[in-house]
N, C-alpha and C positions, 0 to 999 in steps of 0.2 A: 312320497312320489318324487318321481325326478323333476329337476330344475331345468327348463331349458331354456337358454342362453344364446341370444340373437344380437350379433356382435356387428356395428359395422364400420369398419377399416376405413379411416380415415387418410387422407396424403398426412406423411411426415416431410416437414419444411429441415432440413437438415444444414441449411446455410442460411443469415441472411438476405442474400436474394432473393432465393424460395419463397420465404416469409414474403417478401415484399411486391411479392407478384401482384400486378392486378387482379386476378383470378384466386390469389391464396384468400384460405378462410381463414376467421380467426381463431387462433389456438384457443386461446383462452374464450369464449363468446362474450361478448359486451364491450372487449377489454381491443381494441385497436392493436395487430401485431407491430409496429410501429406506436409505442405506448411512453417514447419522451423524446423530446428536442430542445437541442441545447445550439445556442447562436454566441456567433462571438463576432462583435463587429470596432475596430479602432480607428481613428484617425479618419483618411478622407475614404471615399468612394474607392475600390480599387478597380476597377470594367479602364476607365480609362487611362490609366497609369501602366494595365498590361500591356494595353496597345499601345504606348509611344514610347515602353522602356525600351533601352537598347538591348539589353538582355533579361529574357525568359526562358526558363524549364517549367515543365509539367511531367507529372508521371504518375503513376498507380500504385499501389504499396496493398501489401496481405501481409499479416502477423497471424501465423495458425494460434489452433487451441495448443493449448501444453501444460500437461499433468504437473506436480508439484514434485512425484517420486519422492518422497521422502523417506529415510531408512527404514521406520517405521510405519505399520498402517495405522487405520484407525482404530484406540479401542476404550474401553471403560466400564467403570462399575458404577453401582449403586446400592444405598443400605439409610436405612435412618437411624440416626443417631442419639444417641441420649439425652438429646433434649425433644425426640420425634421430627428433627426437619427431614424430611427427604433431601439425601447426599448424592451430589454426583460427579467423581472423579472421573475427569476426561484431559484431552490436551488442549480445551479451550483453551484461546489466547485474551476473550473477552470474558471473563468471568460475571460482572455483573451486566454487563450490554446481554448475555444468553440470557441469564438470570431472569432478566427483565423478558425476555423474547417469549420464553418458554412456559414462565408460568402459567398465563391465562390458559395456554394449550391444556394444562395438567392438570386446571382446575387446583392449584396449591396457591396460595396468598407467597408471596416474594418473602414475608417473615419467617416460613415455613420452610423454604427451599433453600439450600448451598450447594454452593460450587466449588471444589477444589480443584488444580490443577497437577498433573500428575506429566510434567517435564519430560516426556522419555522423544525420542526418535524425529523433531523437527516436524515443522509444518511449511516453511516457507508461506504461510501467511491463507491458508485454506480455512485455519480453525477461527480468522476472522470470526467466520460462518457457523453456529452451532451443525450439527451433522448428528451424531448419534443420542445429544444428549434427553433429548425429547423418547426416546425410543427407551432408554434406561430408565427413565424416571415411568412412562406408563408400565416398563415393566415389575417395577418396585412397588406399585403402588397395586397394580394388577394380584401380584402374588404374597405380598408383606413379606417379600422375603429381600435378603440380597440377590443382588443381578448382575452379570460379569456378558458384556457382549466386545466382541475381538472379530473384525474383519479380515477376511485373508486379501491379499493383494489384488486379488482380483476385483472384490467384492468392495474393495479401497479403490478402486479406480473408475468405477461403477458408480460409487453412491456420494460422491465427496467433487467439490467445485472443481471448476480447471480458468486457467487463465482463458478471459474471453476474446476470439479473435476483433481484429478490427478490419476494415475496408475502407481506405483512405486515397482520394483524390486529391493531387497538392498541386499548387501555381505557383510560382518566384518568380520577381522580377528585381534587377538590379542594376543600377545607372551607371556612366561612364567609369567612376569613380571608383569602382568595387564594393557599393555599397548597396544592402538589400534594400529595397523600396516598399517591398509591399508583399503581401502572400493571401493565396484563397486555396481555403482547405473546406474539405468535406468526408466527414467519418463517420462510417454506419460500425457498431457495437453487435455483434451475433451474442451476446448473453443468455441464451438457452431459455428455459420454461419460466424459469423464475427471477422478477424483478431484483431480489435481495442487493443493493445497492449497485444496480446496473444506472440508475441517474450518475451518482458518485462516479464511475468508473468514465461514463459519456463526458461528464465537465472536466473530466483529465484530458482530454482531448483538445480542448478550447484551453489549457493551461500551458501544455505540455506542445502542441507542436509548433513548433517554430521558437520554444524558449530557450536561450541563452546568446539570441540576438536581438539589436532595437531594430523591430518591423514597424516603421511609424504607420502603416497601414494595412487593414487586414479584415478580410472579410472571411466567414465560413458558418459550417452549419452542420452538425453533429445529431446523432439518431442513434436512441435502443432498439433492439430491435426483438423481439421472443421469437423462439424458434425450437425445435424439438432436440436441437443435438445437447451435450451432458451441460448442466447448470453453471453459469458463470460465479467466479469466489475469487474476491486478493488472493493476488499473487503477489511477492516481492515487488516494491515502484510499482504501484497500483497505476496502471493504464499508460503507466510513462514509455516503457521500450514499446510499445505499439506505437506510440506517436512519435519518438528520435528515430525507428524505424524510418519511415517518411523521411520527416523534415532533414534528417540529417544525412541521407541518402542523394536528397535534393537540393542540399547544401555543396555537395561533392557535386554534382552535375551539373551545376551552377558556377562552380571555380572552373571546372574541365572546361565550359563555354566559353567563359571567361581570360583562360590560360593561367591562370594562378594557383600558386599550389595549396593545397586542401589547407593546412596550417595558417598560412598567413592571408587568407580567406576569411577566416573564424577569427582569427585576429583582427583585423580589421572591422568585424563586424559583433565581437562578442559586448555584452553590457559592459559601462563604462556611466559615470557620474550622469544623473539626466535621465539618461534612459529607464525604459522600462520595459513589463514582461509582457508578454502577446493579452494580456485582462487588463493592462495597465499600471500595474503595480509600481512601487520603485524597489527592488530588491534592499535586502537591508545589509550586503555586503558585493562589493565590485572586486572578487578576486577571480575572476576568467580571466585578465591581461599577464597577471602576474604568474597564474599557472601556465598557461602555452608560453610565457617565460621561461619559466623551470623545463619545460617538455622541450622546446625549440631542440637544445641540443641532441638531444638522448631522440630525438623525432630523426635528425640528421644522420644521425649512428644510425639507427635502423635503417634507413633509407641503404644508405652506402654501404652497409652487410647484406640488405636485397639483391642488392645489383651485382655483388660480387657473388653470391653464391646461383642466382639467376641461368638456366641455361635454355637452350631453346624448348627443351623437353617440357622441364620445371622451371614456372616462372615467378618469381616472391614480390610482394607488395609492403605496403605497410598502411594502414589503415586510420585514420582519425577519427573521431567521436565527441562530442560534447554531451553530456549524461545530468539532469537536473531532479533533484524531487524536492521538498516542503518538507518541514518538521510540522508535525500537527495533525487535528483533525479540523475542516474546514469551517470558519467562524470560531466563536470563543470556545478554548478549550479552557480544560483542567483536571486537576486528577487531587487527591488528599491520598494523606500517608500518617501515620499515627509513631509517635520516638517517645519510648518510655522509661523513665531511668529506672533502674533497679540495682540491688546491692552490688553485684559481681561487674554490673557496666549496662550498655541501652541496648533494648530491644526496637527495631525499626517494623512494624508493622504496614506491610505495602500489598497494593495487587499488580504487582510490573510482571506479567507474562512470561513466558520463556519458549521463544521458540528452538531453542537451541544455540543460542547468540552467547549464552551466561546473563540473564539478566542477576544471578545473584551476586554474580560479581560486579554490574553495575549497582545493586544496591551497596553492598557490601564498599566498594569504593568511595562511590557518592557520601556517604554517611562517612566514614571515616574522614575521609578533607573535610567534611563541614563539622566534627565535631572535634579538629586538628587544636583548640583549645584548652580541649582537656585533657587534652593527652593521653585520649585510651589507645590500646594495640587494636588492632581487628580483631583480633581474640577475643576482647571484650565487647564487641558488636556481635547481637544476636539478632539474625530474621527469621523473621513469621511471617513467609509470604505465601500468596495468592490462595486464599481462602477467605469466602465471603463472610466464614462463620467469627473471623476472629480481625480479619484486617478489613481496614476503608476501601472507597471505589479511588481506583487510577485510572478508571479508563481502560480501553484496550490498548494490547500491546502491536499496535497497524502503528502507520502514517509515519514511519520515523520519530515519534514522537515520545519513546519511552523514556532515553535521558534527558532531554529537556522538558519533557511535561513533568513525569513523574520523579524524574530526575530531581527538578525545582521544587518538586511538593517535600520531598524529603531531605532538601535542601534548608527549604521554608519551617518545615519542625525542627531540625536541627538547632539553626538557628535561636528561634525560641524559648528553648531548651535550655540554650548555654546563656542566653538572657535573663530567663528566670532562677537562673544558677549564679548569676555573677555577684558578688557580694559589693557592695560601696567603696572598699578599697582596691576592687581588680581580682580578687582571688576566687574561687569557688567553693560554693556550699558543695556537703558530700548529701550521700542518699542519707548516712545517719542522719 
């Protein structure tokens, strides 16, 4: 008999706002469409610091969503292998973080399951997020067969993350002196259906705005927020250009009030010994002075090619920026790499990602200056990267953090290596 199907239509919350209506239900039920809040508060109160600076701006800031467009869509296989693990070659950039995500879905124990990585067409930082690999493996295991799934671009734009907007409320104040006092910020995260490190993305907000000046006071209050438009995923400086958006928009409108020019503004007020970051940190390198050093001139040249080429029709600018992100993932990281000697020269076993950057050539590099002892050619350096089956966890390849996490990991073998090599009088054991 036939099935009939009583369907009823729901409102779709398509922004933020929508979500956040009094009246909106909740997408998810149980689950609060407003489902995290992230606060960041430093130094004193700032209510009354706004009201008796001599100078304040305020203003409004929108960061849309924006696709990753990468040359390639999405695609990948699957097959099990001669020892029976279910294989799954995609352009994951986290090989064992999926690994780990996807198993219990398959029903496969994590011994049983690999990941390889298959390098082709860029991600700019979407395949953070597993996407198809959960879909190859039930197909693999569904038919015992190999599985090959290829999205077409449309179906790539459809089914795969986008940077998630934000909606940011900013306050500056700054005292006679040209120096910033204080800032109140407020930013709601539109992160679509799914949580997948929409916290992570929200506390870039509390990092990231207002960072790369001392705000000795600062008050604000940040929000995810679920909503039905396409799923939030890293994108390149995870949550960072949504927040310099702002802050550095309102940095510029803050010199304009002031009459100072945008340059010697941020000069004035960029980090410097003491200071620290809008969380409190002390940064572990003070070189803002020194670059708008470097730029000052080459800042000036542009300026004076604006002017001259300027006519009332067409009019030219020049534009300043201060741009910040972290190496890392936040709290303790790390990553392991496996350096093997063998007859012909070492094999580096890693999992360093590749979004298209060359991470082989950051291995291939890294290992050669650290194993600059023994004098091999690169030639003689062999990888075996990103495969769960045969090389250790790095970590993923997000957060800035592949040369120096994993960088240091393979660093850290190197080294070892040429220790356990070095004979008592300075020379080296061979493989014979």
């Amino acid at each position: 008999e036939k099935v009939r199907v009583e369907l009823e239509i729901l409102p779709a919350y398509m922004s933020a706002p929508a979500a956040m209506a009094p009246d909106a239900i909740e997408i998810h039920p149980g689950t609060p469409n407003v489902y995290f809040e992230q606060k960041i508060a430093k130094g004193k109160d700032t209510a009354t610091i706004m009201e008796t600076a001599p100078y304040v701006v305020e203003d409004s800031f929108y960061l849309q969503r924006q696709p990753h467009l990468t040359i390639e869509g999405d695609m990948g296989f699957a097959y099990y292998d001669e020892n029976e693990c279910l294989t799954i070659h995609t352009k994951s950039i986290g090989l064992y973080l999926h690994l780990y995500m996807i198993a219990p879905g398959l029903g496969v124990e994590p011994n049983k399951l690999r990941l390889v990585q298959n390098p082709a067409g860029g991600t700019f930082g979407y395949k953070f997020c597993p996407t198809m690999e959960a879909l190859l493996g039930v197909a693999c295991i569904a038919t015992k067969r190999p599985v090959y799934l290829e999205y077409d671009y449309e179906q790539y734009m459809t089914y795969t993350g986008k940077r998630s907007p934000f909606f940011v409320d900013l306050k500056m104040a700054a005292d006679k002196n040209g120096k910033i006092i204080a800032m109140e910020s407020d930013w709601t995260v539109d992160h679509g259906p799914y949580s997948e490190f929409g916290d992570l993305l929200t506390l870039r907000g509390a990092q990231y705005i207002g960072a790369g000046y001392n705000i000795p006071n600062i008050r604000g209050m940040g929000r995810t927020v679920c909503t039905n438009h396409a799923w939030g995923a890293p994108f390149r400086a995870y949550g960072s250009p949504q927040a310099f958006l702002a802050s550095e928009s309102l940095v510029d409108e803050l010199a304009e009030q002031m009459g100072i020019d945008p340059l010697e503004f941020r000069y004035n007020n960029v980090y410097r010994p003491g200071d620290t970051t809008p969380t409190g940190q002390a940064p572990e390198v003070y070189s803002l002075p020194e670059m708008l050093d470097a730029l000052r001139p080459l800042y000036k040249q542009a300026k004076e090619k604006a002017a001259r080429e300027s006519t009332p029709e067409n009019r030219k600018g020049v534009g300043i920026a201060i741009g910040i992100y972290g190496s890392g993932l936040d709290g303790v990281d790390g990553a392991e790499a496996k350096i093997v000697l063998g007859k012909d020269g070492v094999t580096v076993y890693a999992t360093w990602q590749d979004h298209g950057q060359g991470a082989d050539a950051g291995v291939l590099g890294t290992a050669h200056e650290s194993l600059r002892p023994l004098g091999l050619r690169p030639d003689q350096i062999y990888l075996a990267l990103n495969d769960t089956g045969t090389a250790p966890n790095g970590g993923p390849s997000g957060g800035s953090r592949s040369q120096v996490v994993i960088g240091n990991a393979i660093k850290n073998g190197c080294d070892q290596l040429i220790a356990a090599m070095r004979k008592p009088n300075g020379s080296f054991r061979t493989y014979d």
